[in-house]
C-alpha positions in Angstrom: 190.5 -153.5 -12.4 191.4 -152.8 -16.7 188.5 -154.1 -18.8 190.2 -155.9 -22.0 187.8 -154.8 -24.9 188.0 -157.9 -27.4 187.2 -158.0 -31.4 183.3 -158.5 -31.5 181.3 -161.5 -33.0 178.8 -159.4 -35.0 177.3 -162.4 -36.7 177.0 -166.0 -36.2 180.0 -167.2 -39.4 182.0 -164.1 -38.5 185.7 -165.4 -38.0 188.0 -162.0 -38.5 187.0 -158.5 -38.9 188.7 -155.3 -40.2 188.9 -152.5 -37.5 187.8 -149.7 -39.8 188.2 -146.9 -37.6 187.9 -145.7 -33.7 185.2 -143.1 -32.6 187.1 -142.5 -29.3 190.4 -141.5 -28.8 193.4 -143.0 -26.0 192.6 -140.8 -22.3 188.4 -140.4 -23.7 186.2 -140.8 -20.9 183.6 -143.9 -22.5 179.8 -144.1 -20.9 177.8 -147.3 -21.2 176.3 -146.9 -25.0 179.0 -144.7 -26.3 180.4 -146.1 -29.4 183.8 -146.8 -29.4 184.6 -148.6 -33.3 183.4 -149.4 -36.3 183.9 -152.8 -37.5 183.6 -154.0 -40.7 182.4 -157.9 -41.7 182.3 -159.7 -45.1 179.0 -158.1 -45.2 178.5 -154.8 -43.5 180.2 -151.9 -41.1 178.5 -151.9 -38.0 179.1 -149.4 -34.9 179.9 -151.2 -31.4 179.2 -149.5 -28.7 180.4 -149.7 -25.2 178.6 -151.1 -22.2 180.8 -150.4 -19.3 182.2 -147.3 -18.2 185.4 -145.8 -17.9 188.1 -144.4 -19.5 189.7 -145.6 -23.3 193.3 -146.5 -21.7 194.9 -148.1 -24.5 194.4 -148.8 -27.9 195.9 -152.3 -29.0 195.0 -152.3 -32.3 195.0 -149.2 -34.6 192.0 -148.1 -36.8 192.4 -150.1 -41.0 193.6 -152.6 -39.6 192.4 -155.9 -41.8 191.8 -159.2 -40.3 191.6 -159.1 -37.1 190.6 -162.3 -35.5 187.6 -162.4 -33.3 187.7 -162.6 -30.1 191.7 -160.8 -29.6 192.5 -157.8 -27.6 191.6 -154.5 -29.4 191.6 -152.1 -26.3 191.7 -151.4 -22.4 189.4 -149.7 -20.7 190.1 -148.5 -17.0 188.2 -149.1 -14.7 186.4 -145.9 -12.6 189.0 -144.3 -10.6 191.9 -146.1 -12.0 195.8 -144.2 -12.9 194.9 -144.2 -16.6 198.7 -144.2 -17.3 199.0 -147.4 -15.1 196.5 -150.0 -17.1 197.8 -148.1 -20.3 201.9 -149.2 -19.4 201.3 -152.1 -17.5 197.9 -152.2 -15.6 196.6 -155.0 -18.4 198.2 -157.5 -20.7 199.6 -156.7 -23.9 198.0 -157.6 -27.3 200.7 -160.4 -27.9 200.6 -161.3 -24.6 196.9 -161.5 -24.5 195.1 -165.2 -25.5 193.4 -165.6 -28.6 190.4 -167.5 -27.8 188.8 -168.5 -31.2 185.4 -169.0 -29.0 182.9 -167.3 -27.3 184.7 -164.8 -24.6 183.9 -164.7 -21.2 181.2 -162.5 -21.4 179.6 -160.9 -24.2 176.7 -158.3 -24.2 174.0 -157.8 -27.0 174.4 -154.2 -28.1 171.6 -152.0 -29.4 173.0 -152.0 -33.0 172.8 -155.3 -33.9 176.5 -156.1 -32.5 178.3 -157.8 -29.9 180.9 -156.3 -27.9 182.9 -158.7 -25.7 185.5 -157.6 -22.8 187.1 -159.9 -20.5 188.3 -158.8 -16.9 192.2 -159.1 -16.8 192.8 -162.2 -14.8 195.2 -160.5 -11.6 196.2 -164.0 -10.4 199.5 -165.5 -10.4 201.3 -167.0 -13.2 201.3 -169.8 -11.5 197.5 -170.2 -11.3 197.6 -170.3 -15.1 196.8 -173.8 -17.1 199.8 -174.6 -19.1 199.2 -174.5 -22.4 202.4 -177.0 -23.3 200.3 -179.8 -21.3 196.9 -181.4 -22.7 193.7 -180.1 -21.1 192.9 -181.3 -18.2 189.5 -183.6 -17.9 186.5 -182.9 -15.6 184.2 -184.8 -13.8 183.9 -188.0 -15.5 187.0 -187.7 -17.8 185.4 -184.6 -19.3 187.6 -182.8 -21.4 186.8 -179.3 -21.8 186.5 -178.0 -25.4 184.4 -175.6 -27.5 182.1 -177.2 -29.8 183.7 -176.2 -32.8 186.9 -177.3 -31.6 184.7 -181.0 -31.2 183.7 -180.7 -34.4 186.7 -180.3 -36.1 188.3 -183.3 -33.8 185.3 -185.6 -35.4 185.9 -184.6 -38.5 189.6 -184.8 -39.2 190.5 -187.5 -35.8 192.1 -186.1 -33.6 192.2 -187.4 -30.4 191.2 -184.3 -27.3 192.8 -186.2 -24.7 195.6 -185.3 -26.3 195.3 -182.2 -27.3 196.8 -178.8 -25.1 194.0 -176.3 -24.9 195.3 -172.7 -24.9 192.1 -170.8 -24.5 190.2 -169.8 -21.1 191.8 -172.4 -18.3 193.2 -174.7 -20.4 189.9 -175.0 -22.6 190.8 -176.2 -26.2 189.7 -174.2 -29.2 189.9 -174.5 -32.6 193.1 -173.4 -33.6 194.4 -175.9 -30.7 193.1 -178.9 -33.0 194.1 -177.5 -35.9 197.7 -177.0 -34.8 197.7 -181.0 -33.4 196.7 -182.0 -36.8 199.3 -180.2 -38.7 202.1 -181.1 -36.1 200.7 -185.4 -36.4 199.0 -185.4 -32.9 197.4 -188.6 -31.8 194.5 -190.0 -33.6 191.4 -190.7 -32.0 190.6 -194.5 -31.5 188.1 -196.7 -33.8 185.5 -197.2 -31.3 185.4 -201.1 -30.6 182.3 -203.4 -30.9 179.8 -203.1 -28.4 180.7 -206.2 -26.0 184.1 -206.9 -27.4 187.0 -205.9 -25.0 189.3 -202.8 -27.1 192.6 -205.1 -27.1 190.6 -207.6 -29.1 189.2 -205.5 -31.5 190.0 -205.8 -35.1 191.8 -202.6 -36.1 190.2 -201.6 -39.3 192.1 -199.7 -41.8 190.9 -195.8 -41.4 188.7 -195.0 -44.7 191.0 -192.7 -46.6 190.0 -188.6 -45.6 191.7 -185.4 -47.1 192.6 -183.1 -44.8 190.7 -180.4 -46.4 189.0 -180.0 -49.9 191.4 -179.9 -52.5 191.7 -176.7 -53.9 188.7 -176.2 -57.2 190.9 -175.3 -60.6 194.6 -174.1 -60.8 196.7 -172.1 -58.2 197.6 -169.1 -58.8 200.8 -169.7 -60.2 199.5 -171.8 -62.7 196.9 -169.4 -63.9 199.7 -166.5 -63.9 202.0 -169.2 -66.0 199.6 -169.0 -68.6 199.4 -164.8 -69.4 201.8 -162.5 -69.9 202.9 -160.0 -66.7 201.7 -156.7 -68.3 198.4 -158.7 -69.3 196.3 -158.8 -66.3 196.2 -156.7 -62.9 195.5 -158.7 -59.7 192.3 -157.7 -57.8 192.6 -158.8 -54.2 189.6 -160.4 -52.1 187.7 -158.7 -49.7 185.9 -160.6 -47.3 182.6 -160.9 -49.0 184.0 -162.3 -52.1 185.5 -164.5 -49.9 182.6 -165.5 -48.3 180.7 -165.7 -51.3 183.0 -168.2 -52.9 183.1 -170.2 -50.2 179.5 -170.5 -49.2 178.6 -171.3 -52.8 181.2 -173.5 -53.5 180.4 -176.1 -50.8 176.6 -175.3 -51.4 177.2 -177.0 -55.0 179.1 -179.5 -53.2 176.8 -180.2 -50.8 173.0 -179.6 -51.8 172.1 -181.6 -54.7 170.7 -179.5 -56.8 167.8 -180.3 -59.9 166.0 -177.4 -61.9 162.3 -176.9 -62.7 161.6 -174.2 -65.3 158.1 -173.5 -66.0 156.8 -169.9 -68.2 154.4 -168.3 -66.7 152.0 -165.4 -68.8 152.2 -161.8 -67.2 149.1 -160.1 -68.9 147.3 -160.6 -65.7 149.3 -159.1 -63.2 150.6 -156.1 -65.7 147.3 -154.8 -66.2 146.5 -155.2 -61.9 150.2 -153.7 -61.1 149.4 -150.7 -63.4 145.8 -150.5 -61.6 147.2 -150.8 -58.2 149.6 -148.3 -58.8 147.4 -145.7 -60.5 145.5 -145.9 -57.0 148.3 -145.4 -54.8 147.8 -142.5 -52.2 150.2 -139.7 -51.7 152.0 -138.8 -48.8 152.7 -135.2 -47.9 155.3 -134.5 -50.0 152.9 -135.8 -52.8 154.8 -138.6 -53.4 152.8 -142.1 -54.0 152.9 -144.4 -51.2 153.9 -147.0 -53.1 155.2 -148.3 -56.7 155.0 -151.9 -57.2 157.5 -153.6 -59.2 156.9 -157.0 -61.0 159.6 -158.3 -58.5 157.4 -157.3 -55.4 154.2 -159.6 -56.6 157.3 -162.6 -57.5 158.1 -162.6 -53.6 154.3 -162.4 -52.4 153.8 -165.2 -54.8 156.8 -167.4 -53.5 155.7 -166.8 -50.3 152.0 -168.0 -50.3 153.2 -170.5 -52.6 155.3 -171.9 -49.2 152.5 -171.9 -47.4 150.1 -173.7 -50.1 153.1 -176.5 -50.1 153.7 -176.3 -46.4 156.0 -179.9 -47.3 158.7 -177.3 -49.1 158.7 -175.0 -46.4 161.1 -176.1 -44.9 165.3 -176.5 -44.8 167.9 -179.1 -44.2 169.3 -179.5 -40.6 171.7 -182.1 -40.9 169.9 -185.1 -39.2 166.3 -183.4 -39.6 164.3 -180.9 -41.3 163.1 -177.6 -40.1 159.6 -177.1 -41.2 158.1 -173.2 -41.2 155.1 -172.2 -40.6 155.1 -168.8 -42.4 157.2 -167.7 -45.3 160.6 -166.1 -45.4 161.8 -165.3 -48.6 165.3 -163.4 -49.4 166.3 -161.1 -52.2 169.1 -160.8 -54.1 170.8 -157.6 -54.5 173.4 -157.0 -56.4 176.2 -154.4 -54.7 179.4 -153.4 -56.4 181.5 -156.7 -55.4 179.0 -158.9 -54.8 175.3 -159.0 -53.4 173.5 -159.3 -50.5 170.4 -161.2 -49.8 168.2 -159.5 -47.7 164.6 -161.5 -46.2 161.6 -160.5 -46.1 159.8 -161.9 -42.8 156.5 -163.7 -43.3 156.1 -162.8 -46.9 152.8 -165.0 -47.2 150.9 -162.3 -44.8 152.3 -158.8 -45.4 150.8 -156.7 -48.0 151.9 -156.5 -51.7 152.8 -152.5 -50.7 154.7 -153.2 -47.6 156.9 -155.9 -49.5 157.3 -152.9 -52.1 158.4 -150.4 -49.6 160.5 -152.5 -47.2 162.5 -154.1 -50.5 163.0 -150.6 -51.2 164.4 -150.0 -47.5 166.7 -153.1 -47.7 168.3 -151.8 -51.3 169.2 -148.6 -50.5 171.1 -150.1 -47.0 172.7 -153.2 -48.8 174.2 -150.7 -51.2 175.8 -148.7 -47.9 176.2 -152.0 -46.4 174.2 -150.9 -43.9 171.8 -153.7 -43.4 171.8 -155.4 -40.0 173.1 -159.4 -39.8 169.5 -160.7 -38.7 168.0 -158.8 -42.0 170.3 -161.0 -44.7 170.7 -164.2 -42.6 168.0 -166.9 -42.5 165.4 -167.3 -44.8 163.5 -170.6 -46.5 164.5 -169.8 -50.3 165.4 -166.8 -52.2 164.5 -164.7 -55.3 167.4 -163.7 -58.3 165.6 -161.7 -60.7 168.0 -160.8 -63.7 165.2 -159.7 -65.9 166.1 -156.2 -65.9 169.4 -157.2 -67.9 167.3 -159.1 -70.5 167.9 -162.3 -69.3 165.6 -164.7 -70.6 166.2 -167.4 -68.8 168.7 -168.8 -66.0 169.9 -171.4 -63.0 170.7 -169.8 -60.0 172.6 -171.6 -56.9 171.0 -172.4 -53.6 172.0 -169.7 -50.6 172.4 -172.0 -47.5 170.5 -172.8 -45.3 167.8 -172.7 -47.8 166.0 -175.2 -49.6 165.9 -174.1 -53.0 166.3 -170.2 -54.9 163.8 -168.7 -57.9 165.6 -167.7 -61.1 163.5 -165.0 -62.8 163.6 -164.1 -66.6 162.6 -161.4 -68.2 159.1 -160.6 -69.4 158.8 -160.6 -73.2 156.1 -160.9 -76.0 155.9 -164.0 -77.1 153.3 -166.3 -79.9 151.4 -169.2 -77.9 148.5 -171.1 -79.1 145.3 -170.7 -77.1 141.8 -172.1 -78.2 144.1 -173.5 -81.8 144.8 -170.0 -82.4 148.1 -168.6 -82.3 148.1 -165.3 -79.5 150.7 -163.0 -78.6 151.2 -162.5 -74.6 153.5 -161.4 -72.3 156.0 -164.8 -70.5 158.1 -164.8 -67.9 160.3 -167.7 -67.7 161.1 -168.9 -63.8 163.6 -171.9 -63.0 163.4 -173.3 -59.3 166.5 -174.8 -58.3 165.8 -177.4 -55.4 167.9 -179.1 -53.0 167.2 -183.1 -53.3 167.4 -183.5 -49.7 164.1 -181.3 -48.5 162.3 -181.6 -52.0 162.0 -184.3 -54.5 160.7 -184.2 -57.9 156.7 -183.9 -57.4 157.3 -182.2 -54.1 159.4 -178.8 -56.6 156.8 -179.5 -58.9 153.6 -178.6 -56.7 155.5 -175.2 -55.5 156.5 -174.2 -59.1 153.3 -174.9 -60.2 151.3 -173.0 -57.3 153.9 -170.4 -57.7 152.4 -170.1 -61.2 149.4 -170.2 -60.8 149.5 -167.0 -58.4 151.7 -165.4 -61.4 149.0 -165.8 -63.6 145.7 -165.4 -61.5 147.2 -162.4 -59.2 143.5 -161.8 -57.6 144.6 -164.3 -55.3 147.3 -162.3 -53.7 144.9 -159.5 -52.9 142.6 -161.8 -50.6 
């Protein structure tokens, strides 16, 4: 029986994906592991390999292709000892014939790479065996009506009633795209629930609190901002998908997580002098390069992770209708790419070595750079360092990278005059702002994780033991 190869999910937000090119060719015999694409996210290409075996029958959807949803028909694979020429001309459905579930597919395997590659058996039975998609789904046992959670929460959110509602993913299931259509076309809103006691025809019908459809767009259309310049004064860049992405996420995370700033300057003389010790006592490997070079960055993320764990309270995200409380330290890192940056997190920053931080920050560069880092090394994470001291930035507020709780701007280090003992001194600051989202930290609760971040900064001994 034809296997239906389907676009993969390769991370959790992933909605399309651009089919960047095929490794195997139409009539290529494929082996369990083989891999058959590259795909490329908002965030990285990743290989997909097979994990069924057979032969590539048909390819539905050519190689630079952009957009492609997740979840549609991108090949056929035959099945062993199938006419290859049969599923490639009529064996399987065809790409616009195939359904676009906007869920999870009917089964979908964890590949070794990080990816997910779904396929789908082609359904042999009858047309008439088939839901009709013209007709709301049907309900299951207890009135049930079966819809993917997504397409739920989108119901909640904008009304929409999913009795009423015709599901046109697997057996009649209904998906997002299915609410979303209803609500553009005026399907039926979903009912005020009544009081508890009061019979629903006697229920007051309360006027529905006013609710936009969607967020009104931020600043001028396009048109507008063309209106405004001359046609031989400007040449229009296109998005790709992480620019996307990256306006989006940021844009509701200002929207969302209210933000306050605490800036504190914290003297470097300290850990200068240990970085240059440290360093100068670095072994050398066999090449006779040193093991390790530690950057002023690398002690900022050992010192914002034990900082976590010396404020356990501020370890710790926003859930919705709880928090999540850690008990070791992630910590991300910004890094910038041509385009826009990736955030990679190091794991339980509080207990790995100031060297392995070094070295594994090193790793994570070099791959964001080639987009090569993996969708569990940039997603998660507790709060995040932006360090734009290398530009001679003195000071700066930086926006909170969701899920997280809160993101560490970091200045550069200069010689400045303070006054110590009544006497004027010359050191070396640092200037750090620590944006927060009110709903995990208040005030004095920022406050105590600045200030043991700090005091770390200053006293560095303490990140040695």
């Amino acid at each position: 029986m034809p296997i239906n190869v389907l676009m993969p999910a390769l991370s959790p937000t992933m909605e399309k994906g651009n089919l960047a090119k095929w490794l195997k060719k139409e009539g290529d015999a494929v082996k369990s592991g083989d891999v058959l694409a590259e795909i490329e996210t908002d965030k990285a290409t990743m290989e997909v390999e097979a994990i069924d075996e057979g032969v590539l029958a048909k390819i539905v959807v050519p190689e630079g292709t952009a957009d492609v949803p997740v979840n549609d028909l991108i090949a056929i694979i035959a099945a062993e000892g199938e006419d290859v020429s049969t599923a490639s001309s009529g064996g399987a459905p065809k790409a616009a014939e195939a359904p676009k579930p906007a869920e999870a597919p009917a089964a979908q395997n964890t590949t070794p790479g990080g990816g997910h590659m779904a396929y789908e058996r082609v359904n042999e039975a009858p047309d008439a065996a088939k839901p009709d998609a013209s007709k709301p789904a049907a309900a299951g046992e207890g009135g049930r009506v079966f819809a993917s959670p997504l397409a739920r929460r989108i119901a909640k959110q904008e009304g929409v009633d999913l009795a009423a509602v015709a599901g046109s993913g697997p057996h009649g299931r209904i998906i997002a795209r299915d609410v979303q259509a209803a609500k553009a076309s005026g399907a039926t809103k979903a009912p005020a629930p009544a009081e508890a006691g009061t019979p629903a025809a006697e229920a007051p019908k309360a006027a529905p609190a006013p609710k936009p459809a969607s967020p009104a767009p931020a600043g001028l259309s396009f048109d507008q901002v063309k209106g405004f310049f001359a046609k031989d004064a400007y040449a229009e860049v296109p998005l790709d998908g992480m620019r996307k992405t990256i306006a989006k996420r940021l844009t509701e995370a200002m929207q969302v997580a209210p933000h306050f700033y605490l800036t504190v300057d914290c003297e470097l003389d300290a850990l200068m002098t240990l970085r240059e010790t440290l360093n100068a006592s670095a072994g050398k490997d066999k090449d006779g390069k040193p093991l390790f070079k530690l950057s002023v960055n690398d002690f900022v993320i050992k010192a914002m992770g034990l900082a976590l764990t010396r404020v356990p309270a501020a370890n710790a995200v926003w859930a919705e209708d709880r928090i999540l409380r850690f008990t070791h330290a992630e910590v991300g890192v910004a890094v910038a790419i041509d385009g826009g940056l990736f955030t990679p997190v190091i794991r339980r920053a509080d207990e790995k070595t100031l060297s392995t931080i070094s070295n594994e920050m090193k790793d994570f560069a070099v791959r964001a750079r080639a987009k090569k880092l993996k969708p569990e090394e940039y997603q998660g994470g507790v709060t995040s360092v932006s360090n734009l001291g290398m530009f001679g930035i003195k000071q700066f507020t930086a926006v909170i990278n969701p899920p997280q709780s809160s993101i560490l701007a970091v200045g550069a280090g200069e010689k400045r005059v303070v006054v110590k003992d009544g006497q004027p001194a010359v050191v070396q600051v640092m200037t750090c702002t620590l944006s927060c989202d009110h709903r995990v930290l208040d005030g004095a609760l920022g406050a105590e994780l600045i200030a043991a971040f700090k005091g770390l900064i200053e006293n560095p001994m303490g990140m040695l033991v």
